[in-house]
MARPAVEX-202387 format. One line per 2 residues: their letters; for each residue x, y, z of C-alpha. Coordinates in pm, 1 decimal, always signed. Layout:
N
a = X Y Z; ... $
***
This chain:
448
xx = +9306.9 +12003.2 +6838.3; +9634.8 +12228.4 +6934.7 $
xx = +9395.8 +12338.3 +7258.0; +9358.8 +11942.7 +7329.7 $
xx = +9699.2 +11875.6 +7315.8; +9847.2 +12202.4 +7514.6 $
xx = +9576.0 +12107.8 +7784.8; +9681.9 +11764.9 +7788.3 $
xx = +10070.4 +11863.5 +7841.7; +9963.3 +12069.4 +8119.1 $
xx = +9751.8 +11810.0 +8293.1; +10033.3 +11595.0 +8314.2 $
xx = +10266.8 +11863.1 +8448.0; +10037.5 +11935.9 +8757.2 $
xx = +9991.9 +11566.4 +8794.8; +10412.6 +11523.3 +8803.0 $
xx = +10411.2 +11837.8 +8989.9; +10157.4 +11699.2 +9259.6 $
xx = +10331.6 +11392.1 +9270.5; +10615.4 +11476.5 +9363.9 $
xx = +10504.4 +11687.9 +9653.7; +10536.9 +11525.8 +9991.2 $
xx = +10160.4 +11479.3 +10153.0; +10062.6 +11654.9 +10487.8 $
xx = +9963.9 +11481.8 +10770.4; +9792.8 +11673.8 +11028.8 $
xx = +9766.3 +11529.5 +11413.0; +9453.1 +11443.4 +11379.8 $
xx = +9527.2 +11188.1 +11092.8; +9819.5 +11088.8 +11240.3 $
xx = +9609.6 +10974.7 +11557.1; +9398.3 +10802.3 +11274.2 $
xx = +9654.4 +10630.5 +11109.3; +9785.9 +10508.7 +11412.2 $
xx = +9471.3 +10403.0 +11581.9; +9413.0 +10194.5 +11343.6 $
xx = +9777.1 +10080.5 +11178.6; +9986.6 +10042.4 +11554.3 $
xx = +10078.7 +9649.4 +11557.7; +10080.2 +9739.6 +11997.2 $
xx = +9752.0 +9847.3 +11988.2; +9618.8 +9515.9 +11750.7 $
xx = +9767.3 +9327.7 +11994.3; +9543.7 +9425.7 +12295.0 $
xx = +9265.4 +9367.1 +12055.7; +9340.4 +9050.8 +12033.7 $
xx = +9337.6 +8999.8 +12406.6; +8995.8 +9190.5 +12423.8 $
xx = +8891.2 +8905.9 +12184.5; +8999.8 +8641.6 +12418.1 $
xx = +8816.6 +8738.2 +12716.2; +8536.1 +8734.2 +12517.4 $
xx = +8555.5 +8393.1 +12389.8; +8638.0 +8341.5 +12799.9 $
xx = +8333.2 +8421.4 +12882.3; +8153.3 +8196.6 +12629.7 $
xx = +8348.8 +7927.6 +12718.3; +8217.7 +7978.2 +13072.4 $
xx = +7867.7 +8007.2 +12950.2; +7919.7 +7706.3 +12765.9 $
xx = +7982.4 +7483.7 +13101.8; +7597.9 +7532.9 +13148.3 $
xx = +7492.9 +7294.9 +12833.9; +7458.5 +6960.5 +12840.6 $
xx = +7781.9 +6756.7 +12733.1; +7664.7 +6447.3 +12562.4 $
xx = +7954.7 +6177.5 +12502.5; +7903.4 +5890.9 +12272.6 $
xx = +8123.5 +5560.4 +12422.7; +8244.4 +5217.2 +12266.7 $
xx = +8412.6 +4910.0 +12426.3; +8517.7 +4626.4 +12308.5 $
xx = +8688.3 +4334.3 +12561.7; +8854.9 +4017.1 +12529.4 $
xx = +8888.3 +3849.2 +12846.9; +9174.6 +3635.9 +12816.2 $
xx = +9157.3 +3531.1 +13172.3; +8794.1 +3548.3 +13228.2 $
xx = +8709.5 +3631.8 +13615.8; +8484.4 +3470.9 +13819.6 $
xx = +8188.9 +3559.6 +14038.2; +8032.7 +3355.7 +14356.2 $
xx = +7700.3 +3428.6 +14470.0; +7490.3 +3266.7 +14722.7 $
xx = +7399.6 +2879.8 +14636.7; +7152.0 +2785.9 +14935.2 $
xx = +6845.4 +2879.3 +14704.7; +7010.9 +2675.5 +14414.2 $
xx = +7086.2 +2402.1 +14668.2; +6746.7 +2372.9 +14788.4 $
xx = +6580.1 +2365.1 +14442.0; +6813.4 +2070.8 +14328.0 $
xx = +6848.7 +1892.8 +14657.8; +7192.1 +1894.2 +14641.0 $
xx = +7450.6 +2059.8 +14888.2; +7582.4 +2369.5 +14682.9 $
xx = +7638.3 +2634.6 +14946.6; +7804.1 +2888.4 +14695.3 $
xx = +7756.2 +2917.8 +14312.3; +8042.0 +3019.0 +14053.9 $
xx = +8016.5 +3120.6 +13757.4; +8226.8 +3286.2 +13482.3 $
xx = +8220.3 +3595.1 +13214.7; +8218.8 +3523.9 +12879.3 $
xx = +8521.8 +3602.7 +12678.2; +8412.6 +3895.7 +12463.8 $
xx = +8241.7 +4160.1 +12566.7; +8126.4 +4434.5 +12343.6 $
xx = +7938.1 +4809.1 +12460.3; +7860.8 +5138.0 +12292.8 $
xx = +7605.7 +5414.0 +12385.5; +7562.7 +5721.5 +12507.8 $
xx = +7630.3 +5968.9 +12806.1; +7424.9 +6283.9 +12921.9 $
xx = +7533.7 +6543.1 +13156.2; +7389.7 +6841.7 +13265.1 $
xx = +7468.6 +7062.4 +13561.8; +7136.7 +7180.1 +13741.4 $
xx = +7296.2 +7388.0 +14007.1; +7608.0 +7445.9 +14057.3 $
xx = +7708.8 +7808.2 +14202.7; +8103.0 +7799.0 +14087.7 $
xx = +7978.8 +7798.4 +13755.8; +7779.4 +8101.4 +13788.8 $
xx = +8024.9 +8286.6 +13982.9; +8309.0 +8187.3 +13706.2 $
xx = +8101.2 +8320.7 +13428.2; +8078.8 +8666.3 +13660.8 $
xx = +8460.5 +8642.7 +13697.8; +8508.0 +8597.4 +13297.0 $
xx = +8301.2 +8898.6 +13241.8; +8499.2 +9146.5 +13459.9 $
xx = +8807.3 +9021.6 +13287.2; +8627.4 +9073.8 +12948.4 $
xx = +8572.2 +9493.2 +13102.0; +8959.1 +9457.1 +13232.1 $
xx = +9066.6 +9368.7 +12856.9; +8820.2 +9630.9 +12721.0 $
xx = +8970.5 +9874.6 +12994.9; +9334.8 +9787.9 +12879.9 $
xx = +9267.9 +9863.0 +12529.8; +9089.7 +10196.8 +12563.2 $
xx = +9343.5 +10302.7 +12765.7; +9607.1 +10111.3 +12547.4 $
xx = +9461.7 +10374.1 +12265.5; +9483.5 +10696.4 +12502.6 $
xx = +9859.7 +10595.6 +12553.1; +9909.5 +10574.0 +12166.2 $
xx = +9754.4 +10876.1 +12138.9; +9976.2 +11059.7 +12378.4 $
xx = +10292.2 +10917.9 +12232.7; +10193.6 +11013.9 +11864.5 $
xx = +10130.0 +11327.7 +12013.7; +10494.5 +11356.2 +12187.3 $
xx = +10661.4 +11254.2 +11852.1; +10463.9 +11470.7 +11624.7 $
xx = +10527.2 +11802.8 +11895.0; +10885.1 +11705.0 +11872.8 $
xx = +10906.5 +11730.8 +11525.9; +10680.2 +12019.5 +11469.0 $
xx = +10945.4 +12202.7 +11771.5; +11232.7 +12068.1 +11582.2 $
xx = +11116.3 +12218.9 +11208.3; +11045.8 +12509.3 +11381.8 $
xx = +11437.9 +12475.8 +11532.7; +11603.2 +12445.3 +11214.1 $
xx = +11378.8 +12727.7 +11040.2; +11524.2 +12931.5 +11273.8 $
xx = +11842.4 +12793.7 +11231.8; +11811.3 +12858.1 +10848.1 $
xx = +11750.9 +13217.6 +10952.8; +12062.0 +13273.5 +11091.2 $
xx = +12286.0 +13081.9 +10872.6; +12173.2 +13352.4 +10589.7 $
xx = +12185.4 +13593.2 +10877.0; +12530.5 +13524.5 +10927.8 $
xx = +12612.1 +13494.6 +10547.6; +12490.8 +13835.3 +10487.6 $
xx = +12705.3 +13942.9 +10814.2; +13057.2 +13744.7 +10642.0 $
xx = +12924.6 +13928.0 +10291.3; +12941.1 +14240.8 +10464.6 $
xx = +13231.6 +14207.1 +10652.3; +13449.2 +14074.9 +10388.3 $
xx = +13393.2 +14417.9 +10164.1; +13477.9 +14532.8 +10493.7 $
xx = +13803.5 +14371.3 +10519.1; +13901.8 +14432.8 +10149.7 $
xx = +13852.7 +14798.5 +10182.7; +14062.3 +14780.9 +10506.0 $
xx = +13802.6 +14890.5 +10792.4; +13802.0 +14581.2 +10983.9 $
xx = +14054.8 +14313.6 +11052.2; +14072.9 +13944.4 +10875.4 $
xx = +14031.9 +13828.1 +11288.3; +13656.7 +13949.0 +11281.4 $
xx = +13577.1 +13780.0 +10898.3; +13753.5 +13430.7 +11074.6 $
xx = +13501.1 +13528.4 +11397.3; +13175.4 +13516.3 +11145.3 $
xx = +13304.2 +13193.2 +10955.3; +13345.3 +13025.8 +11271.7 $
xx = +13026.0 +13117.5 +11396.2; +12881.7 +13043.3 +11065.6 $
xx = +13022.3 +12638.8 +11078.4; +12861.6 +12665.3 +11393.4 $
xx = +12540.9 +12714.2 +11302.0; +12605.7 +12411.7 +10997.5 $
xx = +12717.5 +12189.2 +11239.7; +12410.4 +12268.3 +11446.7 $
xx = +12168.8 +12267.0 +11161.7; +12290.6 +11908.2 +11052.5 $
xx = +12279.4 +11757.4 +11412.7; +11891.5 +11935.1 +11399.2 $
xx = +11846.9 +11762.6 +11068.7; +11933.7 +11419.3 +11209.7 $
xx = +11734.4 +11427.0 +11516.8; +11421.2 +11568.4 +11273.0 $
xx = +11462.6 +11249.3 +11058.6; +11477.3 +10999.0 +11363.5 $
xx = +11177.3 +11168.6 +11503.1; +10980.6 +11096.3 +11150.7 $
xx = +11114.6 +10742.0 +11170.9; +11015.1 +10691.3 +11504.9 $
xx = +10644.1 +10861.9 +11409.4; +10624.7 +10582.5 +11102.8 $
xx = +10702.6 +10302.4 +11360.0; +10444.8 +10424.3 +11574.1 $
xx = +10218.0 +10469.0 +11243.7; +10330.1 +10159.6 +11142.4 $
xx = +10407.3 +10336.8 +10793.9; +10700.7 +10217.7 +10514.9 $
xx = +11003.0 +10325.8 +10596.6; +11019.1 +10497.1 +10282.4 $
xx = +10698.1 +10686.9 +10316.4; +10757.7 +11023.4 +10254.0 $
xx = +10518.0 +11278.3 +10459.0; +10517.3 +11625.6 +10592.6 $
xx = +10365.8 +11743.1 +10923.4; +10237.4 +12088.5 +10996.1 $
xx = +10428.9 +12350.8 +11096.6; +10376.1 +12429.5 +11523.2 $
xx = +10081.3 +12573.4 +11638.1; +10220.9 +12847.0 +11908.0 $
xx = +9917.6 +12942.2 +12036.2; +9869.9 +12831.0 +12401.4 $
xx = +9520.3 +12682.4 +12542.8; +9346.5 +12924.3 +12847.2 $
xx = +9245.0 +12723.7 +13132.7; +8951.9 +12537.9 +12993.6 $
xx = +9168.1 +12286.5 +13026.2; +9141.5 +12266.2 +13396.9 $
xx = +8822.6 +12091.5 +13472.9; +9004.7 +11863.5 +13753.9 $
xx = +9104.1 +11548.7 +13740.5; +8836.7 +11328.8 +13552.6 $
xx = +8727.5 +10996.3 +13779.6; +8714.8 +10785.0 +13453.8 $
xx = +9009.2 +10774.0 +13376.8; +9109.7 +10383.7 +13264.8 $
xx = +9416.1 +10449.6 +13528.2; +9170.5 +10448.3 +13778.9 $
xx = +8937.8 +10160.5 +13673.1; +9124.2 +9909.4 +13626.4 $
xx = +9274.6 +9890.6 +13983.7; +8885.0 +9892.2 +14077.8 $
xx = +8775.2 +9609.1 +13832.1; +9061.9 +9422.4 +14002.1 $
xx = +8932.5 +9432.4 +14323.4; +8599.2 +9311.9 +14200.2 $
xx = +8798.1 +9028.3 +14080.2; +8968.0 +8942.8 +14372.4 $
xx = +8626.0 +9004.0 +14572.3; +8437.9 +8772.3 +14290.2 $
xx = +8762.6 +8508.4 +14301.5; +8668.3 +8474.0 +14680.7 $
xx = +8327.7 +8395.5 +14608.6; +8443.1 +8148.3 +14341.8 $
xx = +8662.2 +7964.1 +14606.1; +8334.1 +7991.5 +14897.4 $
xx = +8084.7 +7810.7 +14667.4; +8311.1 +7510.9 +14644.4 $
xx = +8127.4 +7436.5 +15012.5; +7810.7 +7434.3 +14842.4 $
xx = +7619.1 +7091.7 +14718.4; +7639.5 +7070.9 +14345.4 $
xx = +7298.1 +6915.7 +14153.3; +7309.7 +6709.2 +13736.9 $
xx = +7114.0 +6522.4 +13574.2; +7278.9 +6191.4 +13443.6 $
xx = +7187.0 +5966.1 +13189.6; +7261.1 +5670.7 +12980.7 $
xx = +7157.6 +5477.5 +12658.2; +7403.4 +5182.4 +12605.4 $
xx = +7406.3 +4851.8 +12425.3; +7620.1 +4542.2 +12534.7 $
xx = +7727.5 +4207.5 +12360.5; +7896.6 +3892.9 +12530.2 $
xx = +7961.8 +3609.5 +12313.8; +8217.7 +3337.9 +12387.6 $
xx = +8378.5 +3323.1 +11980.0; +8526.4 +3591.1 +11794.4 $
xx = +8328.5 +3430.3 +11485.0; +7980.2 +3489.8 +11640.8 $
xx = +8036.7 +3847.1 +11554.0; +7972.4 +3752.0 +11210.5 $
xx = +7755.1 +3479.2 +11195.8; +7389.6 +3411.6 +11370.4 $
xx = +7445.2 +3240.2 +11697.1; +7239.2 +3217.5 +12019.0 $
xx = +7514.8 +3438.9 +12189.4; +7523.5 +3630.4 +11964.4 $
xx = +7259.4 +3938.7 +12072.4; +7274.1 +4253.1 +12206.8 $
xx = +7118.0 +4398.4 +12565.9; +6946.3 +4727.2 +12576.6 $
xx = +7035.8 +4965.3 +12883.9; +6886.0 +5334.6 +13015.5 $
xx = +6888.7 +5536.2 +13282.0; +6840.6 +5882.2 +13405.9 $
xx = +6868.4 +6051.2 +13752.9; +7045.8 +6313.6 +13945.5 $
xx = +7318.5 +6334.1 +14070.2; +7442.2 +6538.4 +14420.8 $
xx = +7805.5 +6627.4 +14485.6; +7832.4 +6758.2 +14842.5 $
xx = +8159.1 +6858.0 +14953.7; +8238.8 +6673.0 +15311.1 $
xx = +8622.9 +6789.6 +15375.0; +8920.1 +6914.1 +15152.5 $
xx = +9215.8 +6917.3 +15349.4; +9138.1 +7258.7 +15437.1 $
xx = +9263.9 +7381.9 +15105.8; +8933.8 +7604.1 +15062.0 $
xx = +9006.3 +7784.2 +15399.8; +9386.9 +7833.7 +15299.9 $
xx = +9295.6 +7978.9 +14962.4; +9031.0 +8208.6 +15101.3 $
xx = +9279.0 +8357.8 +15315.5; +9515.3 +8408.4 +15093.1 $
xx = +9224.8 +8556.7 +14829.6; +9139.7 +8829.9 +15161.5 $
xx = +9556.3 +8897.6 +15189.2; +9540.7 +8981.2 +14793.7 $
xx = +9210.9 +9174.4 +14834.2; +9312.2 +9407.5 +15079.3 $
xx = +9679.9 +9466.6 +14849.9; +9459.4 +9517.2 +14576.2 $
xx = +9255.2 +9819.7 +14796.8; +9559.0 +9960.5 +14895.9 $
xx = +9666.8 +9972.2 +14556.5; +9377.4 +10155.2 +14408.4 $
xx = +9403.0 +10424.0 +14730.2; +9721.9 +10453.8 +14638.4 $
xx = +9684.9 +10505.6 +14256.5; +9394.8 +10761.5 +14351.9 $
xx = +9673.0 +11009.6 +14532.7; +9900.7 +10956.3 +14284.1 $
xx = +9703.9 +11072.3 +13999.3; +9571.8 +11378.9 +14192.2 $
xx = +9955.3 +11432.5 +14302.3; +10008.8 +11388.8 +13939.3 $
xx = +9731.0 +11645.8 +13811.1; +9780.3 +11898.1 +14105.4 $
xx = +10197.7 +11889.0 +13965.0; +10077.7 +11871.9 +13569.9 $
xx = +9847.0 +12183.9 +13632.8; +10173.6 +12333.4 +13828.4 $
xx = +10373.3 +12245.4 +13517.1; +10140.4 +12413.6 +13272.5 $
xx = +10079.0 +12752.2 +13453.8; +10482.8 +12756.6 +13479.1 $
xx = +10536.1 +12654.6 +13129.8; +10272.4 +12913.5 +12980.4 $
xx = +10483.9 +13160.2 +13163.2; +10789.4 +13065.6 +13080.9 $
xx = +10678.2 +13032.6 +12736.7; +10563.5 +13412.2 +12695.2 $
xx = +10876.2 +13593.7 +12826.7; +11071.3 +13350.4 +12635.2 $
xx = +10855.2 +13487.6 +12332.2; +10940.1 +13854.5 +12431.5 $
xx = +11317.6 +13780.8 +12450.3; +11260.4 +13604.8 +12125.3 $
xx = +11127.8 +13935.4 +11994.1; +11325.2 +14150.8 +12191.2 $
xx = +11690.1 +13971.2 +12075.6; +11592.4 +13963.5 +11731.1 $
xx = +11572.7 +14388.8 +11764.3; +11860.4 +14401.2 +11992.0 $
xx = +12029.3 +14258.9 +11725.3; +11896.0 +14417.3 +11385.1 $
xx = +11989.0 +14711.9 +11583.3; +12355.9 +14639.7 +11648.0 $
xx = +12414.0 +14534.3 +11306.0; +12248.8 +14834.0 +11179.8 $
xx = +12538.0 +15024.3 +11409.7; +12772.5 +14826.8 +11277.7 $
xx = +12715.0 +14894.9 +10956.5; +12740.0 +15272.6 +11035.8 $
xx = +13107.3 +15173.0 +11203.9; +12958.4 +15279.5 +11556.9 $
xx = +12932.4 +14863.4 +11697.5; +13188.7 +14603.7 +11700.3 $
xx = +13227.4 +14312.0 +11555.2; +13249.4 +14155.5 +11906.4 $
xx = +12930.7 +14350.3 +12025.0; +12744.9 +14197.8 +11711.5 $
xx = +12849.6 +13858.5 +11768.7; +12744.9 +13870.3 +12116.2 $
xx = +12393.9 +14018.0 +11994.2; +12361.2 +13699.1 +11817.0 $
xx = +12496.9 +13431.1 +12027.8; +12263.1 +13600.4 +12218.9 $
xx = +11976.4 +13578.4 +12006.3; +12049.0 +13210.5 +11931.1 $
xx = +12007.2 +13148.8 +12286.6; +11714.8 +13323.3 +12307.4 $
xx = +11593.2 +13099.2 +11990.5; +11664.1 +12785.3 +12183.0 $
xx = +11458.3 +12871.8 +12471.0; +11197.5 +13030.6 +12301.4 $
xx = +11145.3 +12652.6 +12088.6; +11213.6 +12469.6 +12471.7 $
xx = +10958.1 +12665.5 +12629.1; +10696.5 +12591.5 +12341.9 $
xx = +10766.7 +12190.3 +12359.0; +10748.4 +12227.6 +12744.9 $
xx = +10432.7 +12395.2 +12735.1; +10244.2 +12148.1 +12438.2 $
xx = +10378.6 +11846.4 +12664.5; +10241.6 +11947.3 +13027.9 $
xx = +9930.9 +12066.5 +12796.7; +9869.4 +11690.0 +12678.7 $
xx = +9950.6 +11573.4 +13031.2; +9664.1 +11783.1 +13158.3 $
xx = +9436.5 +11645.3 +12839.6; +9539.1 +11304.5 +12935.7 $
xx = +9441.7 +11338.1 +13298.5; +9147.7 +11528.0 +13221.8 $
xx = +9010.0 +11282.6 +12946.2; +9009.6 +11572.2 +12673.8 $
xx = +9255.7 +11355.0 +12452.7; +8948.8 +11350.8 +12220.3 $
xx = +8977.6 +11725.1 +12113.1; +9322.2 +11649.5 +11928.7 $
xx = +9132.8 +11328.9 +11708.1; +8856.3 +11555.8 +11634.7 $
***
């Protein structure tokens, strides 16, 4: 029973333990999270949603409609009709050259109406137009996700750089506090001066002062990352710490000709092209088939509604044929419009030339960027290294009494500098290396 119990206390101080430990969140569950959290990115959903229903709305024009009517008239002033009386006149013998005769005063009709278009080329070429704006909306989204992706990746680089920042700032705070340890015992036993214990204390606030202003930009970065993540603002996570290892250049496989950047300008002049089509076929006949079931009533009383009466009866009608719509002359509206639709096509190929040298400008500069970056990034790694022993050496001479104070603070000014470009040169060199993913379409490797 005492085994039971002690096992039972411990359980529930690893479980406390656990609990309060912040979680992890790699980049690749980040890119998760967001994908499918990011109210942006739900957004363009929606819209790929829409063009879908678009295009069964246009599908839909090709039913039948079928319309049920009802009418029901009281002629207060009932109209007249003359007709031809000369075949009256003759039967009668009586001169009656025209023949009146008038409506009765309520008139009653319900049925209903068929139509169905047969051919009718705007239709089909509307339904082709809905579908490339369906694949613009899908294009939008994919490339609304490889966006997301890239600026999740941006935040959570920053942050990793920044940990990485004020671990090294850390470093030499207790760096410096050893130096101020030392150089106080110094000071007591009269070998150095009280102006080189204020030097270190300054130096030391410093470093605070830079450590907090680190701290704050850390914390808007993780806010910023659980907007993005669409996260609680009090959710409490951790990220990894920077990978510093550089990718070779399997990276370079040239710039990829899917990328959405590059479709979409395309799709749009197939909807221009498929627009002008649209407008042409309103020269061409149009072919439905129309039809009719309807009953009418005329009586001459209200009551006979309600009560058997000679009047009181209702005529059968039907009736199906076609129905041809041929377009004679528009006011030259057609003409105007497909002018206009060639003025907008040849913008819109312009435009797509134009975004195809800018994105090889942009990949023949990102690949630029990288090689220069990777560079940059190893000697600033060696002066990282190389500052660091610069300065354990100084302070090991002035520890001996054969450096100054002044030559040991500049060692580390130095080496703070040094510290700042090294963590520079390592952002630099992740963000031209997503630039190049991006452009290359290997944005997929970071997700996996």
């Amino acid at each position: 029973m005492r085994k039971y119990f002690i096992g039972a206390i411990l359980w529930i101080f690893v479980s406390f333990h656990c609990s309060g430990q912040d979680r992890i969140l790699t980049l690749k569950e980040c890119i998760r999270i967001g994908l499918e959290n990011n109210l942006v990115l739900k957004n363009s959903a929606q819209n790929v949603q829409k063009a879908t229903l678009g295009v069964s709305e246009s599908r839909a024009r090709l039913l039948p409609i079928i319309n049920g009517f009802g009418n029901f008239t009281n002629n207060v002033d009932r109209g007249a009709s003359v007709t031809d009386g000369s075949g009256m006149s003759a039967l009668l013998g009586i001169d009656m050259p025209y023949m009146e005769t008038k409506g009765l005063k309520y008139v009653t009709s319900g049925g209903l109406k068929l139509s169905m278009p047969l051919y009718h080329q705007t239709l089909y070429t509307r339904i082709s137009i809905a579908e490339k704006i369906r694949s613009l909306n899908n294009y939008a989204y994919e490339k609304a996700k490889e966006d997301l992706i890239v600026e999740i990746s941006k935040i959570y680089y920053l942050a990793q750089t920044s940990a990485e920042q004020i671990s090294l700032i850390r470093e030499n705070i207790g760096r410096l506090e050893k130096l101020r340890d030392i150089t106080r015992a110094y000071h007591e036993n009269g070998v150095v001066l009280d102006i080189d214990v204020k030097r270190v204390n300054i130096n030391l606030e410093n470093l605070r002062v830079q450590l907090d202003n680190s701290q704050a930009v850390y914390e808007q970065q993780f806010n910023l990352l659980r907007y993005v993540l669409d996260l609680p603002p009090k959710e409490r996570f951790t990220i990894e710490p920077v990978d510093a290892s550089i990718q070779e250049d399997q990276l370079l496989t040239g710039l990829s000709p899917h990328l959405y950047e590059l479709r979409m300008p395309e799709l749009q002049t197939d909807i221009i092209s498929e627009n002008k089509k649209y407008i042409r076929s309103g020269y061409l006949p149009s072919l439905s088939l129309v039809s009719q079931l309807s009953y009418t009533n005329y009586t001459d009383k209200f009551r006979n509604y309600f009560h058997d009466h000679p009047s009181n009866r209702w005529y059968n009608g039907f009736y199906w044929g076609l129905s041809l719509n041929v377009p004679v002359f528009d006011g030259l509206s057609k003409r105007i419009n497909i002018r206009k639709t060639e003025a907008d096509l040849l913008q819109s190929q312009y435009n797509q030339e134009n975004v195809q040298k800018n994105l090889q400008v942009q990949y023949l500069n990102s690949v630029n960027d990288w090689s220069n970056n990777r560079r940059n990034y190893k000697k600033q790694q060696d002066n990282h290294a190389l500052a660091e022993e610069v300065y354990e050496v100084t302070l090991l001479k002035y520890k001996e009494g054969v450096a100054s104070m002044s030559e040991l603070l500049q060692d580390e000014m130095v080496l703070s500098e040094a510290q700042s470009n090294y963590i520079s040169a390592l952002l630099n060199c992740k963000l031209s290396e997503l630039t190049i993913r991006k452009l290359t379409r290997q944005l997929d490797t970071l997700s996996e």
